[in-house]
C-alpha positions in Angstrom: 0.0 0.0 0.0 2.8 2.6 1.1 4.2 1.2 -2.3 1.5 2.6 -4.4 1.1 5.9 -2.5 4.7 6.5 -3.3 4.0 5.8 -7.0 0.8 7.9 -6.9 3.2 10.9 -5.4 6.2 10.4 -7.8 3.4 10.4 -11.0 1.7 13.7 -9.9 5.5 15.5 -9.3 6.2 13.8 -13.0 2.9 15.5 -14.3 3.2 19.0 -12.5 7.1 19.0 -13.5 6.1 18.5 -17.4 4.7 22.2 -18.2 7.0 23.9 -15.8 10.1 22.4 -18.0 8.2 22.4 -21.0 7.5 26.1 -20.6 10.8 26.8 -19.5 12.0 25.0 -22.9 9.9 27.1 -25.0 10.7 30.5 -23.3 15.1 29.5 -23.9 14.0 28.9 -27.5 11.8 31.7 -28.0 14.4 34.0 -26.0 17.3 32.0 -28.8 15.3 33.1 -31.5 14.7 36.6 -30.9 18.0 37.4 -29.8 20.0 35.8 -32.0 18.5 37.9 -35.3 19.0 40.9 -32.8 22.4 40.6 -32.4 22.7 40.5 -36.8 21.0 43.5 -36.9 23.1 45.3 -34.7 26.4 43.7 -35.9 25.3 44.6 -39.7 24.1 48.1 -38.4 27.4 48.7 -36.8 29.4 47.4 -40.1 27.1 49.2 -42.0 27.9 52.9 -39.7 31.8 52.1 -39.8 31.9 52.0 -43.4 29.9 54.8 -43.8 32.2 57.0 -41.3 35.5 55.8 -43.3 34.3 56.9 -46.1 36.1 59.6 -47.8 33.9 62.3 -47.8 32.6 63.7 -51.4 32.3 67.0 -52.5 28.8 68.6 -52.6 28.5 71.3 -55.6 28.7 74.7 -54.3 29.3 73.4 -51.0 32.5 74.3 -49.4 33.2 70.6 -48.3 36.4 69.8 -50.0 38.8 66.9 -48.6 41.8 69.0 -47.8 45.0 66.7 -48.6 47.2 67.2 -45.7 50.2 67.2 -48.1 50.4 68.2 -51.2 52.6 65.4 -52.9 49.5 63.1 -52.1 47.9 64.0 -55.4 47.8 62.8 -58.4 50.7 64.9 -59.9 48.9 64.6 -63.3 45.7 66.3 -61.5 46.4 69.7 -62.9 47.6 68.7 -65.9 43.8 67.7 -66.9 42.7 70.9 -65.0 42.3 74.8 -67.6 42.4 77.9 -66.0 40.3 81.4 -67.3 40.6 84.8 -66.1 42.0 88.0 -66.2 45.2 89.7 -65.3 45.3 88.2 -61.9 45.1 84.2 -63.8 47.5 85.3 -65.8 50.2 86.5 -62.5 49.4 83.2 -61.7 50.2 81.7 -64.6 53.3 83.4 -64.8 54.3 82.2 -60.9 54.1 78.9 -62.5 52.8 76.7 -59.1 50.8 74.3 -60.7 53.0 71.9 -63.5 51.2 71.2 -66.0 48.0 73.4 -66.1 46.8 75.0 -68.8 45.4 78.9 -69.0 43.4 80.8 -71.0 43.9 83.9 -69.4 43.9 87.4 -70.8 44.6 91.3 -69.8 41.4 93.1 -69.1 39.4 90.1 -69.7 36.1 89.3 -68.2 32.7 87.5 -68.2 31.1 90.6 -70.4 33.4 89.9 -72.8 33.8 86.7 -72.9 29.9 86.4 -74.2 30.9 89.1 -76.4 33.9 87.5 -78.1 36.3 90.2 -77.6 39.6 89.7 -77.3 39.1 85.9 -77.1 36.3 84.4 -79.2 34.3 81.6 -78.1 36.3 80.5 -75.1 34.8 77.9 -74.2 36.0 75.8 -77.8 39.4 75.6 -76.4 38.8 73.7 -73.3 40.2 70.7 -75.4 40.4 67.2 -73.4 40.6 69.0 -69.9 38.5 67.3 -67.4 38.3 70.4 -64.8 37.7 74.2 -65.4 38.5 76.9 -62.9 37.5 80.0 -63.5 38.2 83.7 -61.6 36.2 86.6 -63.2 35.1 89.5 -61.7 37.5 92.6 -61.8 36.4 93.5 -65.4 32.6 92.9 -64.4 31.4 94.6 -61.7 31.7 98.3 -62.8 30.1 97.6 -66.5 27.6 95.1 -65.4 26.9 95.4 -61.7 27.1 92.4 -59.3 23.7 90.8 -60.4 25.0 91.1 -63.8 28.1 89.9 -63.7 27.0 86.7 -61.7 24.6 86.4 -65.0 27.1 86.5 -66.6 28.7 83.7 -64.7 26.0 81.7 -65.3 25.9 82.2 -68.9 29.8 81.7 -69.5 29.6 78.6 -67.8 26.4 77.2 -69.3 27.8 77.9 -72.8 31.2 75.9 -71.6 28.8 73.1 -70.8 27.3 72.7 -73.8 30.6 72.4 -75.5 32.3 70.1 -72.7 29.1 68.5 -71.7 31.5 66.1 -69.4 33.9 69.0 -67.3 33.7 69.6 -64.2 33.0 73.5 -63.6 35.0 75.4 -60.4 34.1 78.9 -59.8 36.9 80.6 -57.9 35.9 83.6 -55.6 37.7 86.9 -56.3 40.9 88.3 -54.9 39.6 90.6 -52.2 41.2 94.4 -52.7 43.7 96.1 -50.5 42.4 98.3 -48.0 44.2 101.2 -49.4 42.4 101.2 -52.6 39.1 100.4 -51.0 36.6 102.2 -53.0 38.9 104.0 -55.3 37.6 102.3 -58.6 33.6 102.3 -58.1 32.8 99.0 -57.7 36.4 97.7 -57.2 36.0 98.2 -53.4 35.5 95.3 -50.3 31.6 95.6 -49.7 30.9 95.5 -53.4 33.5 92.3 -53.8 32.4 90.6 -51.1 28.6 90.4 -52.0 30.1 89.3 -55.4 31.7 85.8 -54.4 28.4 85.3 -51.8 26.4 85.3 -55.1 28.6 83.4 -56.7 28.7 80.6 -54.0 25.1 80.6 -54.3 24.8 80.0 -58.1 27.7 77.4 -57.9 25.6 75.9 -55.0 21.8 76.1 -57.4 23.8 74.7 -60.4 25.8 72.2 -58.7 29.2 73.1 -59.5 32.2 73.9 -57.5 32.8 76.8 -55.1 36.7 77.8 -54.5 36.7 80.6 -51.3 40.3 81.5 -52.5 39.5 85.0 -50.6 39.5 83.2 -47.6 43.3 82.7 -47.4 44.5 85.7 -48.5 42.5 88.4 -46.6 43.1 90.2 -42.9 40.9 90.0 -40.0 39.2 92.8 -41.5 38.7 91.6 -44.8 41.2 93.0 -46.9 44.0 91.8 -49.3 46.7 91.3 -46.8 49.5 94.1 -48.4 52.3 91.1 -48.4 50.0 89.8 -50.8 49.5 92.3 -53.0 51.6 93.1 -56.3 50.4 96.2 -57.1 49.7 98.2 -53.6 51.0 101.8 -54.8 49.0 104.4 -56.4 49.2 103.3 -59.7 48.3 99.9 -58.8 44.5 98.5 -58.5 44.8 96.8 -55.3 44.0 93.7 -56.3 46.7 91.7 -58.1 48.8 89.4 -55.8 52.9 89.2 -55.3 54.5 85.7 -55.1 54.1 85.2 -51.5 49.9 86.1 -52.5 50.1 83.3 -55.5 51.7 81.1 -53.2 49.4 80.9 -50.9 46.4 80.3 -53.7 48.3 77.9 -54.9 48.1 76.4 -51.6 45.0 76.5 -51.2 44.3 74.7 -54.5 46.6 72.0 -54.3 44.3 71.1 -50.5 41.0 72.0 -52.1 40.4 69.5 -54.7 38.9 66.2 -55.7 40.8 62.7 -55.5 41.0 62.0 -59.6 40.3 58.7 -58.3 36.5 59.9 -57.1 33.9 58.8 -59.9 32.3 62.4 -59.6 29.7 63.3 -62.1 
């Protein structure tokens, strides 16, 4: 008798064990489950965040968001050799200081955006551009008294347009222009800080709207105050405009160009 109540005991343990363990089972398996695709997720979200953080960071048109090479020898040294440069009288210093092996110009004395539609002194630039994959272009100095800011970016807009549907496949940078020397602020209408200033903002905003390149080459060269640093300036006495830079001055742009451009190894359209 004390057999079979010990049996009877030991079968209703058995029977109130089975859905304690069995429920205990399901809730490992079901806990297995769910946090096993949890952990993917946030492994693949975390692969997925690293990659995105090391990767080089790619130019926005118009933005000033440029990967700035922290040497200059990094570069492609063929970079500039695929790269045309158009302006005026202060291009053409440049030219002449010779920083950039390999560039071409097409840059001219009194030349300027008004012009330039006009075909004087150099007809239809934009047919020359040849196989260059990048052109920069400074313009301003020979604009703003005849045409006024809004014109002159117009202008801009129209000169660059007309290069694009030459060289449907170039890549267009806008360079901002030299600031002016504080002594010859003013002297030359237009030719003066305020007016020159409000210039390049517009110009920044039409490289941004049109998604082209924005070069703030005025940044590098100006005083706290907003001027053409005098060291920088080749033509600082009263005969001069104020405006064109010294060595030292096309130094520093060239500078500034060689850690403001794109990796030729980018696929940028």
């Amino acid at each position: 008798m004390k057999k079979r109540i010990a049996v009877i005991i030991l079968t209703i343990v058995i029977a109130a064990a089975i859905p304690i363990t069995i429920s205990m089972l399901t809730k490992d398996l079901s806990s297995g489950q769910t946090d096993k695709p949890t952990n993917a997720v946030e492994k693949t979200t975390e692969a997925q965040t690293t990659e995105k953080e090391t990767e080089p960071p790619k130019p926005v048109g118009g933005e000033i968001d440029y990967l700035a090479w922290d040497k200059a020898q990094e570069l492609n040294p063929d970079y500039f050799a695929e790269t045309v440069f158009i302006g005026d009288s202060v291009s053409l210093k440049f030219k002449m200081y010779g920083g950039l092996p390999g560039a071409s110009y097409l840059c001219y004395g009194s030349f300027g955006t008004v012009n330039a539609l006009a075909g004087v002194i150099k007809e239809n630039i934009w047919d020359d551009i040849g196989d260059n994959k990048r052109v920069y272009i400074m313009l301003g100095m020979n604009d703003l008294n005849p045409a006024g800011i809004d014109g002159a970016v117009a202008n801009m807009k129209e000169l660059c347009n007309r290069i694009l549907d030459k060289n449907p496949d170039v890549l267009i940078y806008i360079q901002s222009m030299t600031p002016i020397t504080k002594a010859h602020d003013g002297i030359n209408g237009r030719l003066g800080k305020k007016y020159i200033n409000e210039y390049n903002e517009k110009l920044l905003e039409l490289a941004k709207e049109n998604n082209w390149y924005y070069l703030d080459v005025a940044s590098v060269l100006t005083t706290e105050d907003g001027y053409l640093k005098d060291e920088y300036c080749g033509d600082n006495g009263a005969e001069g405009m104020g405006l064109h830079l010294s060595n030292p001055g096309c130094a520093v742009w060239c500078d500034y160009l060689k850690n403001h451009c794109m990796d030729p190894s980018w696929d940028i359209k």
